[in-house]
C-alpha positions in Angstrom: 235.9 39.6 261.4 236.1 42.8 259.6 238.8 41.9 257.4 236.9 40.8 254.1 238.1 42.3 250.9 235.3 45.0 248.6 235.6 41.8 246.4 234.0 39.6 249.0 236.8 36.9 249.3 237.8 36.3 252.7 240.9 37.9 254.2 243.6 34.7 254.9 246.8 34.7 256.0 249.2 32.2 253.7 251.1 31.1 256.4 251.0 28.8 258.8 250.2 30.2 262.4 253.2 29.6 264.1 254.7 31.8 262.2 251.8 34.2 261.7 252.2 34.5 265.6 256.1 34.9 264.9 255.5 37.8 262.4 252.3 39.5 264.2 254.9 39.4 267.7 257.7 41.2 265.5 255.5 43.8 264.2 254.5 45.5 267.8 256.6 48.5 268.8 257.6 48.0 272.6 256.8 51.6 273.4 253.4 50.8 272.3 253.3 47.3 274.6 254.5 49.4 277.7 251.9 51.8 276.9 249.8 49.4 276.7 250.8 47.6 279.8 250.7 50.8 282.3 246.9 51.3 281.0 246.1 47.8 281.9 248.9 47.4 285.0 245.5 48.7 287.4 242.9 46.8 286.4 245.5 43.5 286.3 245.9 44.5 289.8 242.7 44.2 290.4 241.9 41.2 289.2 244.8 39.4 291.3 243.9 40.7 294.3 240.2 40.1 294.1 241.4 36.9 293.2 243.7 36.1 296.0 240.6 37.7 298.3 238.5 34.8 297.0 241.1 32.6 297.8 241.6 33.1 301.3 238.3 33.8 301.8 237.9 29.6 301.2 
């Protein structure tokens, strides 16, 4: 995955994924998630009304 160590042990997390989610949530900026969200707002778009095209479409 790109995270192994020089050493070649594997990288792990030593907690369990709950709270891995928990702390991985708390560690994004929400300047950079509404950055984030404005570049992908268009192609989201997209999708949904391709979506709801196919949809009525049937």
């Amino acid at each position: 995955m790109g995270f192994e160590k020089v050493d070649g042990r594997p990288f792990r997390i030593p907690v369990s994924d709950t709270q891995s989610y928990r702390q991985f949530g708390n560690s994004v900026v929400v300047p950079v998630f509404e950055a984030v969200a404005k570049l992908l707002e268009p192609y989201i778009l997209k999708a949904v009304n391709a979506d709801s095209c196919k949809v009525e479409r049937i």
